[in-house]
Structures are given as C-alpha cells and as structure tokens.
N, C-alpha and C positions, 0 to 999 in steps of 0.2 A: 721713058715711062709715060711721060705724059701725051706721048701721039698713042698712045695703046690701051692705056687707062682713064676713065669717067673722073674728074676732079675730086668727085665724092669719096675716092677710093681711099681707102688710111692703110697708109707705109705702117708698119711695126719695127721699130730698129730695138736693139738690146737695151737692157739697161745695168750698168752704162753704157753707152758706145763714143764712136767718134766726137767730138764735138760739132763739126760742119754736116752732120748728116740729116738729123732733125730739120736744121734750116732750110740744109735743098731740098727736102719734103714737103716744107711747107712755102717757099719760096716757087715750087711748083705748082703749088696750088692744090694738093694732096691735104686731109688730114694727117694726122699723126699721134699716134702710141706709141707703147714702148710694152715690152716681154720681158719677165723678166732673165734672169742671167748668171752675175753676182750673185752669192752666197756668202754676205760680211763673218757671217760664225765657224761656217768650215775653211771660210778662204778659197771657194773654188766653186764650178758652176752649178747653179741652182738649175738640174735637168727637171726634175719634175717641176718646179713651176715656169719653165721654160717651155714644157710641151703640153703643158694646162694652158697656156695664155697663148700659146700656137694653134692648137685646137680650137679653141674658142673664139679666137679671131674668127670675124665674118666671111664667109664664101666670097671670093673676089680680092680678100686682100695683098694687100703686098708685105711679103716677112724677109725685111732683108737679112742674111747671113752671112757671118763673116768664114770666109772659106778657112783659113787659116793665122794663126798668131793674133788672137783676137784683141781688139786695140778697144780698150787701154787695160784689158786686165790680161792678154796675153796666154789663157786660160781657150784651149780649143775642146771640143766633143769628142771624145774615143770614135774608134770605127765601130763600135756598136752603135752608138749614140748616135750618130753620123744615120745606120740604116733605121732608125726610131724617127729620127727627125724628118726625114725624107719618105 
C-alpha cells in the first residue's frame, strides 16, 4: 500500500479488529481510524454505523475488510450487506 498510497492516506480497520493491523498502518506510515463494527447490545454487526463511518470516510481512503470469519468477533455481512458495502 504504501508504494500506491500518499503517507497522509488513513487505513480504516474495524472496530474491533485484528490486534497487528493498526500497527502495520501506522508502522507504514499511514494514519489511522477505525469503523465501526461490534454491536455490544445485540451482539452482532453494527451495519448501519458501519456504512455511516464507510461513507464518511475521506475520498482516497483505505477501508480494510475482512472477507470472511471476522477476527475477533467472527461475525461476517450477509450477501446483501456484502452488495451495500461494496
């Protein structure tokens, strides 16, 4: 990412996500956010403020996503979701 992307650029990872992924974001020299994801009250993914903070993120940024079995809550998008998100 970072031979293709300006330094300034801010990574978006989940929240929560991986533990090491934030780091190589910024360990690259990237800023860094987070979207939200989690949903503590239903127990399962917060889609609308997941495609509010997708949205809203700046033209140019990076939204990493996790394709499948989302780490650490193991919680993925429906195939609906999936064509919303994308």
């Amino acid at each position: 990412l970072a031979q293709f992307f300006p330094r300034k650029t801010c990574v978006y990872t989940s929240k929560p996500t991986w533990g090491n992924q934030n780091t190589v974001a910024m360990k690259a020299g990237f800023q860094h956010k987070s979207y939200r994801y989690w949903d503590p009250k239903s127990r399962g993914l917060d889609f609308k403020g997941m495609l509010q903070d997708i949205y809203n993120a700046p033209a140019g940024s990076i939204i990493l996503l996790h394709a499948c079995a989302h780490n650490p809550t193991g919680i993925d998008p429906t195939a609906d979701q999936w064509d919303q998100i994308m």
